[in-house]
N, CA, C and O atoms as a GROMACS GRO file, in nm:
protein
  316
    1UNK      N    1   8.356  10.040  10.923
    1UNK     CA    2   8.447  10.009  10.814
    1UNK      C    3   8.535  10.128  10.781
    1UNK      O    4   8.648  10.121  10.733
    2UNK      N    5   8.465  10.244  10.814
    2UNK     CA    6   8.538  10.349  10.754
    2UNK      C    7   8.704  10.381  10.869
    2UNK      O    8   8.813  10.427  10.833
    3UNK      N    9   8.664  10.342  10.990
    3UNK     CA   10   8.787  10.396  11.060
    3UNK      C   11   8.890  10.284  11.016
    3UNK      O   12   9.002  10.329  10.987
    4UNK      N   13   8.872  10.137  11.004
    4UNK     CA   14   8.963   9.990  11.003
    4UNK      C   15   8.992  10.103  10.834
    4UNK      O   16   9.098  10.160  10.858
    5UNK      N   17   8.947  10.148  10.700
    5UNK     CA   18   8.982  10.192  10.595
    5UNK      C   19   9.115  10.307  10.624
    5UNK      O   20   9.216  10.329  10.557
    6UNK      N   21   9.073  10.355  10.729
    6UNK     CA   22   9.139  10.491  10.768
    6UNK      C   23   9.289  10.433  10.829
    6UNK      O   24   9.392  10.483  10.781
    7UNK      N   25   9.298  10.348  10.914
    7UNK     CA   26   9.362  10.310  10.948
    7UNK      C   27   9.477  10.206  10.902
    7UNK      O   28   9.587  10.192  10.957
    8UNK      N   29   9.425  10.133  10.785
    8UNK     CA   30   9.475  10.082  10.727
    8UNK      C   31   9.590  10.198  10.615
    8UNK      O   32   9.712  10.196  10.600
    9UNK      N   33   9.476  10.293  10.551
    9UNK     CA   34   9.538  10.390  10.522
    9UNK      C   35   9.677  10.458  10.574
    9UNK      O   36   9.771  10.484  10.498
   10UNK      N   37   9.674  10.490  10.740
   10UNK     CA   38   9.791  10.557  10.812
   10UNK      C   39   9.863  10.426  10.827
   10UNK      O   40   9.975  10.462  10.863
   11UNK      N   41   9.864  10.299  10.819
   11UNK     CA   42   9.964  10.252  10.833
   11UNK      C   43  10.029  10.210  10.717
   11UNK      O   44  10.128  10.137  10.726
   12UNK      N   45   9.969  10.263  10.564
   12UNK     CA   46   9.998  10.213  10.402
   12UNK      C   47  10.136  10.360  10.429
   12UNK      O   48  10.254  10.361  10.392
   13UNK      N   49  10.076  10.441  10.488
   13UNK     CA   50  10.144  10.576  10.429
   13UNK      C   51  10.346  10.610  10.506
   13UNK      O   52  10.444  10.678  10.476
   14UNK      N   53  10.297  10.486  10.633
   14UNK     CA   54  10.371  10.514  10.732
   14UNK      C   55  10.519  10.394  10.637
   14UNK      O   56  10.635  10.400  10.676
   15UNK      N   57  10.490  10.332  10.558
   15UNK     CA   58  10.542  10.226  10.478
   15UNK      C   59  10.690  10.353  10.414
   15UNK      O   60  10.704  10.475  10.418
   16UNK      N   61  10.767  10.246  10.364
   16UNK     CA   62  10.887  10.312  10.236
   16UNK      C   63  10.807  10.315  10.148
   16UNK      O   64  10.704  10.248  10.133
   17UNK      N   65  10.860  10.410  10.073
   17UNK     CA   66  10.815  10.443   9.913
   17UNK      C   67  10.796  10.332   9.820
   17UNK      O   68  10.706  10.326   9.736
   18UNK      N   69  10.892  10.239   9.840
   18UNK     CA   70  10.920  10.111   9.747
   18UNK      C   71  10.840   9.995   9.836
   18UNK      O   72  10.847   9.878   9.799
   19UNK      N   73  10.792  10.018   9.909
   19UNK     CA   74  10.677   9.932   9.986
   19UNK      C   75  10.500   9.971   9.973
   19UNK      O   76  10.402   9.897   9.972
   20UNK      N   77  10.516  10.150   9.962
   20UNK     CA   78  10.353  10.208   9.881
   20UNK      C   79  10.376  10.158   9.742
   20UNK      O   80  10.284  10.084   9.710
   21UNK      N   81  10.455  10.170   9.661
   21UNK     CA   82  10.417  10.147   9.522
   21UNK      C   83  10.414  10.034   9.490
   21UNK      O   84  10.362  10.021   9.379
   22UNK      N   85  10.469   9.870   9.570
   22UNK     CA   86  10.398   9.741   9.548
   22UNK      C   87  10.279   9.751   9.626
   22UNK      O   88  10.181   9.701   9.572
   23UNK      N   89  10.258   9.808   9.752
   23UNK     CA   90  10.093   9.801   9.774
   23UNK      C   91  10.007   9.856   9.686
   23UNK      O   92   9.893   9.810   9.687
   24UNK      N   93  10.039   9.965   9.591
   24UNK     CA   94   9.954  10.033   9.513
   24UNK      C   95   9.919   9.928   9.377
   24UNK      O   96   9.821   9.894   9.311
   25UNK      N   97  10.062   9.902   9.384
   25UNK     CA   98  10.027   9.803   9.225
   25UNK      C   99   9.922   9.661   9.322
   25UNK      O  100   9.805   9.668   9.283
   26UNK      N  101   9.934   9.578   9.400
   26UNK     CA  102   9.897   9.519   9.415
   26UNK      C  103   9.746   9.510   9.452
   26UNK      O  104   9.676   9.409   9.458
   27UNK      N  105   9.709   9.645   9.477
   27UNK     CA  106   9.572   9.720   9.512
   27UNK      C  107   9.513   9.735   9.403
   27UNK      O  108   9.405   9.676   9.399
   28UNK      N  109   9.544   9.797   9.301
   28UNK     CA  110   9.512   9.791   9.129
   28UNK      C  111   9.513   9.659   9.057
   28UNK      O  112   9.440   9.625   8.964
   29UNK      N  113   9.617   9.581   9.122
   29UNK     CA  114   9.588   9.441   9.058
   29UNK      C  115   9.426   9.387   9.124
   29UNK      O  116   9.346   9.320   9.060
   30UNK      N  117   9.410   9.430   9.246
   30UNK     CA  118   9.275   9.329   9.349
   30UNK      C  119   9.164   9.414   9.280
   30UNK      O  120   9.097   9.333   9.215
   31UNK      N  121   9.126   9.508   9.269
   31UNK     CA  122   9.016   9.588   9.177
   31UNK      C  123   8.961   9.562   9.071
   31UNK      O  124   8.838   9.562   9.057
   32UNK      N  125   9.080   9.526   8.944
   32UNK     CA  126   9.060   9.551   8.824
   32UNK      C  127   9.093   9.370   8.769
   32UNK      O  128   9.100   9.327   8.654
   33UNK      N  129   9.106   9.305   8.885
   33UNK     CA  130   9.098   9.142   8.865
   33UNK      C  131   8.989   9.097   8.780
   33UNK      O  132   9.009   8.977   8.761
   34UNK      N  133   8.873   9.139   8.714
   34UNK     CA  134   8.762   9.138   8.644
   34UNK      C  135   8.729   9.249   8.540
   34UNK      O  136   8.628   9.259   8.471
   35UNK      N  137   8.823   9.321   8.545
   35UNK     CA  138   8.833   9.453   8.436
   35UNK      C  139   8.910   9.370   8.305
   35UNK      O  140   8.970   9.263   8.294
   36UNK      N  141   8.864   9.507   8.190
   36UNK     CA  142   8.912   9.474   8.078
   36UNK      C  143   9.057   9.413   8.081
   36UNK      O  144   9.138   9.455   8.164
   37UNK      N  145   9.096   9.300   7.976
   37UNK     CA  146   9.286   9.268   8.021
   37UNK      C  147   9.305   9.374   7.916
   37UNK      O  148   9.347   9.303   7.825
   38UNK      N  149   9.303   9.462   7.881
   38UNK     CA  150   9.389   9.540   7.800
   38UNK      C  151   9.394   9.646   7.865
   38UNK      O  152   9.506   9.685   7.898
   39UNK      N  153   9.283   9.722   7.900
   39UNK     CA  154   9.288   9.816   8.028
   39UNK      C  155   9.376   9.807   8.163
   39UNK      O  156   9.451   9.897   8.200
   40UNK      N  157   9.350   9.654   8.250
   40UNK     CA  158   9.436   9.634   8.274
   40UNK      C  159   9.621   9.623   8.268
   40UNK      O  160   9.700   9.660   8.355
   41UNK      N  161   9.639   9.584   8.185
   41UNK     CA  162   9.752   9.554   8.132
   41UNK      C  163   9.814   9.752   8.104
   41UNK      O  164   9.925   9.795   8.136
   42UNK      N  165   9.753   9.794   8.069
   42UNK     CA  166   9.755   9.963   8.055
   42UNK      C  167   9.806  10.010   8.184
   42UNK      O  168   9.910  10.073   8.198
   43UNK      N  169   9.730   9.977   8.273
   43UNK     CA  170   9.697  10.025   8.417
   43UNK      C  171   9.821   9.975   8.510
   43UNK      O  172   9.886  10.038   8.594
   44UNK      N  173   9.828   9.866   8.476
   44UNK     CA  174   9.976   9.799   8.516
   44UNK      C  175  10.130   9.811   8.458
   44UNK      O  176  10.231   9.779   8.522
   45UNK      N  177  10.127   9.867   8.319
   45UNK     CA  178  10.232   9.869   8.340
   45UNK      C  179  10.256  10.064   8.360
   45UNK      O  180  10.373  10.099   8.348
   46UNK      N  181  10.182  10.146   8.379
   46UNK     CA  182  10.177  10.309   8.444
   46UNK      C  183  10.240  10.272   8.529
   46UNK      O  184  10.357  10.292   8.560
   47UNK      N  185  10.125  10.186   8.593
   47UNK     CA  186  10.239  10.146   8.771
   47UNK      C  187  10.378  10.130   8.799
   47UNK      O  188  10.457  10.206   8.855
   48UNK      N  189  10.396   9.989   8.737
   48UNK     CA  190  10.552  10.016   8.711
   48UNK      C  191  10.622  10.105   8.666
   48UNK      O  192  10.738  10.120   8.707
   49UNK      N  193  10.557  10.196   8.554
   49UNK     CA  194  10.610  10.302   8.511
   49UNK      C  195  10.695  10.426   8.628
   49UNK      O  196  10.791  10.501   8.611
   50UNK      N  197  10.614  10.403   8.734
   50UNK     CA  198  10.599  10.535   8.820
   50UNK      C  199  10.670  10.478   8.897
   50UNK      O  200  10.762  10.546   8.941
   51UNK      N  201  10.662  10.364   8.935
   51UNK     CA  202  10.776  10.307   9.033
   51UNK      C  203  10.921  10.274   9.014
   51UNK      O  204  11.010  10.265   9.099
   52UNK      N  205  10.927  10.255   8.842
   52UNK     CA  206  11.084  10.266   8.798
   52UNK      C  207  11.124  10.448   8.802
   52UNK      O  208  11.240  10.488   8.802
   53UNK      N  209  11.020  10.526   8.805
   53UNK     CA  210  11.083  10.656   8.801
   53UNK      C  211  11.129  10.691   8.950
   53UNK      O  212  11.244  10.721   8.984
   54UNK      N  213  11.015  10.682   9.031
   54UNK     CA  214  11.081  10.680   9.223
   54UNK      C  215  11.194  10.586   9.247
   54UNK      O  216  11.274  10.636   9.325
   55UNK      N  217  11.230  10.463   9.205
   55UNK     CA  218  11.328  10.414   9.216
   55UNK      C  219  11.447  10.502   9.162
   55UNK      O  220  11.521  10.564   9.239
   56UNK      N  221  11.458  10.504   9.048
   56UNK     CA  222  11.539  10.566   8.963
   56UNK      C  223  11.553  10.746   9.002
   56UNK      O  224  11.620  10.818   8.929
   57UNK      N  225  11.491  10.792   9.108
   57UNK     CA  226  11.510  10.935   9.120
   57UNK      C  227  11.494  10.987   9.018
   57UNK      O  228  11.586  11.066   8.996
   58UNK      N  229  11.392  10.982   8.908
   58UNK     CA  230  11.352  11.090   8.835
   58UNK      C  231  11.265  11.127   8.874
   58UNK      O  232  11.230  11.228   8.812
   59UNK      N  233  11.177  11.090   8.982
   59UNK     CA  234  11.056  11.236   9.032
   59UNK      C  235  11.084  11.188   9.195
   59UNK      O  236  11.136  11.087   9.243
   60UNK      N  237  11.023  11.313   9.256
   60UNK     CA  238  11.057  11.304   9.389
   60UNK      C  239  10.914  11.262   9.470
   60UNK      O  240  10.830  11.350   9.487
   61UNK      N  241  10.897  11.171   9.502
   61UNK     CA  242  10.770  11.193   9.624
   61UNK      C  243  10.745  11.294   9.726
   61UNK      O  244  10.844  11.338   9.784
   62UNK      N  245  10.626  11.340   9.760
   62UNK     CA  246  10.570  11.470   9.817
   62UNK      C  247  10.537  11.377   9.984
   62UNK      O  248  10.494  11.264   9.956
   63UNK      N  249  10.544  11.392  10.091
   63UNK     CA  250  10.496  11.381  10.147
   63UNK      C  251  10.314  11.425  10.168
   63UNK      O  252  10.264  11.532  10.132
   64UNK      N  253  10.264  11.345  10.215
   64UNK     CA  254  10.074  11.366  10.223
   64UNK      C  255  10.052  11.527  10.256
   64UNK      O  256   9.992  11.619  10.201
   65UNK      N  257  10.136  11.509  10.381
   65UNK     CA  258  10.063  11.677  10.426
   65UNK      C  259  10.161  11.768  10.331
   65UNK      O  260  10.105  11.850  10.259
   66UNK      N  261  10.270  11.760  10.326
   66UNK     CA  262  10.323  11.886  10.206
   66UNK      C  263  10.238  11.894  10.112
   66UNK      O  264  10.178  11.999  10.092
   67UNK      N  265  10.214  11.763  10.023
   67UNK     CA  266  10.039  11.783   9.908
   67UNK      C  267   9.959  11.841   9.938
   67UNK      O  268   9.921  11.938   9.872
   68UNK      N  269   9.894  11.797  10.070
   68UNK     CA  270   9.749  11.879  10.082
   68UNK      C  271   9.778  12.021  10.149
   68UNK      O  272   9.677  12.088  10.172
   69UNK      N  273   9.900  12.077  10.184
   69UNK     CA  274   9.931  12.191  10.223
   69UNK      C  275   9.956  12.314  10.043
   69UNK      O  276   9.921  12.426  10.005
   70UNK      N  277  10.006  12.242  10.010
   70UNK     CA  278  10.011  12.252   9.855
   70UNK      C  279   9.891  12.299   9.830
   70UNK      O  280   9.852  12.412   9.858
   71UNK      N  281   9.804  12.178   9.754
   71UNK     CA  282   9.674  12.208   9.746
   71UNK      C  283   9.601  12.304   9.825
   71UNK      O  284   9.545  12.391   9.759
   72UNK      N  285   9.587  12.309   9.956
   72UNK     CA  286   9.494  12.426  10.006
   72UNK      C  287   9.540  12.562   9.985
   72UNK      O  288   9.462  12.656   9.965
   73UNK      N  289   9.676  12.572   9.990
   73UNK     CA  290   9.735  12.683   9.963
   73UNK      C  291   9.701  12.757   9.798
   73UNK      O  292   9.673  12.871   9.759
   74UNK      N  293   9.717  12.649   9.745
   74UNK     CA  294   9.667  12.658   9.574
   74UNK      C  295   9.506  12.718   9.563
   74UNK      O  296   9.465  12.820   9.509
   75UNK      N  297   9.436  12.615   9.634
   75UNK     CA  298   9.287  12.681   9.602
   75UNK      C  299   9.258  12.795   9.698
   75UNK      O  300   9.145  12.840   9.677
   76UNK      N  301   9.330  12.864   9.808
   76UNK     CA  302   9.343  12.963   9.866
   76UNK      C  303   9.321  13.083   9.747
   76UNK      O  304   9.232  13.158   9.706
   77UNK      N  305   9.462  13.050   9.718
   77UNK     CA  306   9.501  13.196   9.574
   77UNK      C  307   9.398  13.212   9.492
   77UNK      O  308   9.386  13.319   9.432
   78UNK      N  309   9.293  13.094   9.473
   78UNK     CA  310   9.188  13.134   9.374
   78UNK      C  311   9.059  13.177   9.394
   78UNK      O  312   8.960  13.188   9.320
   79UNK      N  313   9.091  13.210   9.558
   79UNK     CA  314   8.935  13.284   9.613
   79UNK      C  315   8.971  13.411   9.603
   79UNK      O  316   8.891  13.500   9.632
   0.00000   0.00000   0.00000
């Protein structure tokens, strides 16, 4: 299960931006289908939140490896 997870993964990432953030919302919708509706409803509209801002060019998306190059570089400096 873990490689079909993995894989599914590299092909979520290989997607447009405006194609990850309806898979993301729609991934948060399949999870939390039995979660609180107010929590929910919270949770859903962040989503949209974040996706009217990438639409709208007020924040920029990072590519995966620039992040985790980021990150290692970050917890580097603190050894």
């Amino acid at each position: 299960m873990a490689a079909t997870v993995e894989r599914i993964l590299e092909d979520a990432l290989a997607l447009t931006d405006d194609a990850r953030l309806l898979l993301a919302e729609r991934l948060v919708e399949s999870v939390n289908a039995s979660a609180n509706p107010e929590i929910e409803a919270r949770q859903l509209a962040e989503v949209r939140r974040r996706m009217a801002d990438v639409s709208d060019g007020r924040v920029k998306l990072v590519p995966r490896e620039a992040a985790l190059r980021e990150v290692r570089e970050a917890v580097q400096r603190t050894r």
